[in-house]
Structures are given as C-alpha cells and as structure tokens.
DOMARLUM-444016 format. One record per residue (C-alpha): residue number from 1; residue in three letters; x, y, z. Coordinates in Angstrom, 2 decimals. Layout:
<atoms>
<atom n="NUM" res="ALA" x="X" y="Y" z="Z"/>
...
</atoms>
This chain:
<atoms>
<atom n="1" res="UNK" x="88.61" y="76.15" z="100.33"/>
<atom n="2" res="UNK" x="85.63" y="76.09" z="98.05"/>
<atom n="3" res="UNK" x="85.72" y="76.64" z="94.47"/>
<atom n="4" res="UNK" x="83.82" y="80.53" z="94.60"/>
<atom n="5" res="UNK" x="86.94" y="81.98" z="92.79"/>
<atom n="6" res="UNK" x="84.15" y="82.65" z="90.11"/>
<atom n="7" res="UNK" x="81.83" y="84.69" z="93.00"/>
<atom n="8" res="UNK" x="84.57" y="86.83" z="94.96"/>
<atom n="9" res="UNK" x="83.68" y="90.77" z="94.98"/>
<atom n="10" res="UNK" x="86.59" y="91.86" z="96.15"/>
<atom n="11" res="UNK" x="90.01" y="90.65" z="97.61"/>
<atom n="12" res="UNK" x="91.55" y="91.60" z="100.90"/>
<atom n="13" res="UNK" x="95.48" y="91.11" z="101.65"/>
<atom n="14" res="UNK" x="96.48" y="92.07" z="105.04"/>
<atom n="15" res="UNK" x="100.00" y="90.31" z="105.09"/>
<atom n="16" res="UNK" x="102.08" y="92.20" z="107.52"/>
<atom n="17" res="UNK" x="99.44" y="93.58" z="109.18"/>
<atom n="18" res="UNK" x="98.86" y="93.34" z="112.77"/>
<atom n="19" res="UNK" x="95.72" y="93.30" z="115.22"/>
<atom n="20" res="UNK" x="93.43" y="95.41" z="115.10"/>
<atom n="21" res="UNK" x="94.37" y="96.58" z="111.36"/>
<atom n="22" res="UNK" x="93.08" y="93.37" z="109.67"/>
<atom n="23" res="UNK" x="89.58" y="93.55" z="111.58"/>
<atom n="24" res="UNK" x="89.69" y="97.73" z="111.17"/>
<atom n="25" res="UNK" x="90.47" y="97.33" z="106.87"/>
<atom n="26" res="UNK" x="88.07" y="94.22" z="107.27"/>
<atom n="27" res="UNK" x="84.89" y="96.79" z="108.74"/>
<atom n="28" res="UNK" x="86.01" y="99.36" z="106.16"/>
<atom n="29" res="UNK" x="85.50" y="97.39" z="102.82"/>
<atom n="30" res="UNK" x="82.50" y="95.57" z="104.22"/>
<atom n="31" res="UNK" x="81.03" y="98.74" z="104.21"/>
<atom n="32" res="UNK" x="81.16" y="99.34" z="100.67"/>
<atom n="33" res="UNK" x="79.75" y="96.16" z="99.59"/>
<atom n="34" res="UNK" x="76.68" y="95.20" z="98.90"/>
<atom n="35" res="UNK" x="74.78" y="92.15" z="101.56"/>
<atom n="36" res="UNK" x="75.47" y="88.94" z="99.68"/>
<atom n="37" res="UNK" x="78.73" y="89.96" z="98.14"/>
<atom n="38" res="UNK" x="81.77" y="88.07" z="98.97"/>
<atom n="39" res="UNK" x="85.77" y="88.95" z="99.68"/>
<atom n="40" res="UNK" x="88.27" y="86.83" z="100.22"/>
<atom n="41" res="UNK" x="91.00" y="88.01" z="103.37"/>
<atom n="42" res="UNK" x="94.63" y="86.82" z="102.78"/>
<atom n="43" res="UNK" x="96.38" y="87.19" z="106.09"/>
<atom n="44" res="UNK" x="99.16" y="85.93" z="108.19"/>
<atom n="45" res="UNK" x="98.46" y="87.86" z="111.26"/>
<atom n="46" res="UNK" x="97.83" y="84.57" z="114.20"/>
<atom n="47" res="UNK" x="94.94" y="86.55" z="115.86"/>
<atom n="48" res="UNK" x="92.70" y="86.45" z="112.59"/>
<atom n="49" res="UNK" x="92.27" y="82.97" z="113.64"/>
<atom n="50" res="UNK" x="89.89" y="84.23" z="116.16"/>
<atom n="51" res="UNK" x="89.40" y="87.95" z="114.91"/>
<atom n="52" res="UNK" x="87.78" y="87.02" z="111.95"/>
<atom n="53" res="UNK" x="84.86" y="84.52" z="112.99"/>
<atom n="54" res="UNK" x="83.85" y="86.36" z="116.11"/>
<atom n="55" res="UNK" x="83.63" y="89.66" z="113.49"/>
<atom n="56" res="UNK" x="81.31" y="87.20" z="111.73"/>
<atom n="57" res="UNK" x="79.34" y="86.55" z="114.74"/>
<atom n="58" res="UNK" x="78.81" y="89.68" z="116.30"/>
<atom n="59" res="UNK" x="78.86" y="91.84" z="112.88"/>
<atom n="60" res="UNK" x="75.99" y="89.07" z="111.77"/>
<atom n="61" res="UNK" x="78.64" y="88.14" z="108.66"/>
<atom n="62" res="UNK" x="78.90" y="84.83" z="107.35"/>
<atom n="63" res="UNK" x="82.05" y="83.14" z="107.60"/>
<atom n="64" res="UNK" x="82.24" y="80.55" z="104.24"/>
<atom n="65" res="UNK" x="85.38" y="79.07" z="105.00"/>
<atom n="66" res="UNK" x="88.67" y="79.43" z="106.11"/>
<atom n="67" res="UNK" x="91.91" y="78.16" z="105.44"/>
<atom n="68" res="UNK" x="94.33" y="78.59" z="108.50"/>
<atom n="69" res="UNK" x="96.56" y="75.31" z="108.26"/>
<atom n="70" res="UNK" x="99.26" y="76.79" z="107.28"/>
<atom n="71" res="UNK" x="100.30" y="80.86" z="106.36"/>
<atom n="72" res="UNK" x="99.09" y="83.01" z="104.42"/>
<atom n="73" res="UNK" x="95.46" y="82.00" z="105.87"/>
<atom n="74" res="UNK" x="92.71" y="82.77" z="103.56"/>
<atom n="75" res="UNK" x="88.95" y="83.77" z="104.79"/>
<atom n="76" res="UNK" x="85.52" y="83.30" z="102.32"/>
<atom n="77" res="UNK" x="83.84" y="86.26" z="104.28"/>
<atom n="78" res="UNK" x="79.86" y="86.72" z="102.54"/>
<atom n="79" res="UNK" x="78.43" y="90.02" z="103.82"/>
<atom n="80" res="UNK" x="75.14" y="89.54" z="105.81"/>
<atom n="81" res="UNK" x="73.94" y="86.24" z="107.12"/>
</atoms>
C-alpha cells in the first residue's frame, strides 16, 4: 500500500458489511467529495475484490491500490480519473 496516509480525505470501514452495501456506502461518500480527493475502504466483504475496481471503471474512479492478500482488505480509491 502506498505511503498517502498523509493525503486520505476520508476513511471508509465496511467490515461486516455485505454486497451491495459496501459499493451503495462507497457511491454515497463519493458524492460528497470533492474530484481528486482520496478515501481509503477497509473491508472484508470477498466480492469487493471485484466490486470495487469495476466501480472504478465504470464510475470513471481511480483505483490507487489495493491490498486484498489477506482480510481486512484496504482500497486507495481517488475520486475522478
């Protein structure tokens, strides 16, 4: 995971949570930021695996990296491309 500890807008923990809800609280505090700002996604939730880039792709989101090795997976999510 890069070092952007120093650059994260806001932080996302969707332990426990289960598709859709990651992607659905995911869309809801993109909203509220502004394009360039970044949140990092704790989650545990297997599907996010997937989820969570193709959000990126087809929500034109940048995915910065991801961390799914072992759980809790963490996401570097950068609004806007």
């Amino acid at each position: 995971m890069h070092n952007l500890s120093m650059y994260i807008n806001q932080n996302l923990n969707t332990l426990g949570l289960r598709c859709p809800e990651p992607i659905m609280m995911i869309r809801k505090i993109i909203r509220n930021m502004n394009n360039g700002d970044i949140v990092l996604i704790t989650a545990d939730d297997p599907s996010t695996i997937y989820d969570i880039p193709n959000f990126c792709y087809f929500m034109e989101h940048t995915l910065l990296d991801k961390k799914i090795d072992i759980i809790p997976y963490y996401y570097l999510l950068k609004k806007g491309i």
